[in-house]
N, C-alpha and C positions, 0 to 999 in steps of 0.2 A: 745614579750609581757612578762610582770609580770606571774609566772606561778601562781599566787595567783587568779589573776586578768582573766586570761585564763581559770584556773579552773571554777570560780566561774562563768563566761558568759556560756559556754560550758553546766555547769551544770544547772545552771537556764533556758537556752533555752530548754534542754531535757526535764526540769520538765513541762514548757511547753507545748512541742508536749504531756506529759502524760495526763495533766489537758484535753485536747483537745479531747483526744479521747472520742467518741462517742459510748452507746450501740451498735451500728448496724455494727460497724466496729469491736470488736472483732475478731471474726472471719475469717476477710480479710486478704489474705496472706502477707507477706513480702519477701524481698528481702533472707531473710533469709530461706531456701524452708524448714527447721524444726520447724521451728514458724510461726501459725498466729501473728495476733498484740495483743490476750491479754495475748500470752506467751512470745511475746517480751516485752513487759511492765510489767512481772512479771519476766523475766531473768536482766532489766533495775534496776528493785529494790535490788532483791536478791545481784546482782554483786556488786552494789552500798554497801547495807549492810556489806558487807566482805570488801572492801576497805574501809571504814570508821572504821572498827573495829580492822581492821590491823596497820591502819595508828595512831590509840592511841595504840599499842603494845597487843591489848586485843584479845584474841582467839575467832575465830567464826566456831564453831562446827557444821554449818547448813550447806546443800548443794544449794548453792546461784542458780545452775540451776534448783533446782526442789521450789524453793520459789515460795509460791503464793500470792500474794497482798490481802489487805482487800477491803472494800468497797472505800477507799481513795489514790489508787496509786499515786496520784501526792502528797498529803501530807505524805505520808510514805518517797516518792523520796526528795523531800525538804528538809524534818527534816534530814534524812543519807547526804544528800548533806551539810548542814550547818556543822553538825558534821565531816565532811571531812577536810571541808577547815577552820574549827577552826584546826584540829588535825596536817593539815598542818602547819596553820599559827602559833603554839604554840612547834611543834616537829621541825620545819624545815627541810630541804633536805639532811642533812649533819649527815646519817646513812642509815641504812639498813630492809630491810622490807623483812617480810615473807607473801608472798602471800595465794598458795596453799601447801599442802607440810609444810618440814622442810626449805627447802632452804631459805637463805636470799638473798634480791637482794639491788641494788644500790637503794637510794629513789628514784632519780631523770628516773631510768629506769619505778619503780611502777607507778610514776607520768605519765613518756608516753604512757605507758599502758593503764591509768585511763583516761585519755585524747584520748586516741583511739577508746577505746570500747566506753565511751559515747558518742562521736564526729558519729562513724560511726554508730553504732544502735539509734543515734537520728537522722540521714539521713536514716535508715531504716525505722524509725517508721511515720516520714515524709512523703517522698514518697507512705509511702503502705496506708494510710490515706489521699494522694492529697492536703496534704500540702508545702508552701514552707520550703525548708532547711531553716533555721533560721540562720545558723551561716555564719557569718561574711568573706570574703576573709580572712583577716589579719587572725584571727583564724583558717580556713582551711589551709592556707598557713603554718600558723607556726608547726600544726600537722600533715601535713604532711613531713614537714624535721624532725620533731621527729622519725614519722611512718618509713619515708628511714633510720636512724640512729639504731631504736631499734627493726624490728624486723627481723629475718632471714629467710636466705628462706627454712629452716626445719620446719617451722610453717604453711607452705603452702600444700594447696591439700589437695586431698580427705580425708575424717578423721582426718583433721589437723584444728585448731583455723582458718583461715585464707584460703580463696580461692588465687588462682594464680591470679595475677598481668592480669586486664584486659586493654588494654591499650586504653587510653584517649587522645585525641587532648590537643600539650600542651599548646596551647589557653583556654581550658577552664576553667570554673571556676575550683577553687581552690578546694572543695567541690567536684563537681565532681571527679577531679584527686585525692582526698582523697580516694571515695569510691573506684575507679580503683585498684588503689593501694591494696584497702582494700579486693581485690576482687567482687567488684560489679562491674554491667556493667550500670552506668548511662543510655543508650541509652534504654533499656529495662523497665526504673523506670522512664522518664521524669513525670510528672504533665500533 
């Protein structure tokens, strides 16, 4: 797929599951066992906010995991998400990006990143809510040959971004085999 085009489905579905949630779900755990869902939906923002402000070259001095949403988290998520994918569609893939840190990294690596974490915590925010996944095989599919390409396995485990590789039938959907990857155990989150 266009990673333009990927982006931008990816992130409108998430803004999505955000518009969705409900008062009374707050509170409800997630897959994620340090966030309920309205700290995932405020980690959803925050992260967002920092890759959009990276992606125009502009410094963002906030600590994107301790952000907390206004009374509008889907319209906060939208507006960073539009400014994303203008910031792509006007900088292009063809340099280098500082995420966290001084480090610079390849665009196209930020990009898989950016595509991971919202791919897999909008199948968090889904599930812990009893919603369906929203996205697409084709987009599961494609983020997941990114997700096997970019990240290592020194990212994984305990205190690490990333749980160990839970493994998934590879019949199933695509989306699932994402989250496996991603360290989720689908069987545990069905609907």
């Amino acid at each position: 797929m266009d990673e333009i085009e990927l982006l931008s489905g990816v992130l409108s579905k998430t803004g999505d599951l955000i518009e969705g949630v409900e008062p009374g779900q707050l509170g409800a755990p997630t897959p994620c066992e340090e966030y309920d869902v309205e700290t995932l939906v405020n980690h959803l923002v925050g992260w967002l906010l920092l890759f959009e402000a990276r992606c125009h070259g502009r410094e963002y001095d906030a600590d994107p995991a301790r952000y907390r949403s206004g009374p509008d988290p889907a319209g906060e998520f939208r507006a960073a998400a539009a400014g994303l994918v203008a910031g792509w569609e006007k900088y292009g893939f063809d340099r280098e990006l500082g995420v966290t840190g001084d480090a610079k990294l390849p665009a196209a690596m930020v990009l898989d990143m950016t595509l991971m974490e919202f791919t897999v915590h909008g199948w968090d925010l889904a599930v812990s809510t009893g919603r369906p996944v929203p996205f697409t095989e084709k987009e599961a599919a494609d983020i997941l040959t990114r997700a096997e390409a970019t990240l290592p396995p020194q990212y994984r485990g305990e205190g690490m971004p990333f749980g160990n590789i839970v493994p998934v039938a590879e019949d199933a959907p695509s989306t699932d085999r994402l989250a496996g990857f991603l360290g989720r155990d689908p069987a545990c989150w069905a609907p």
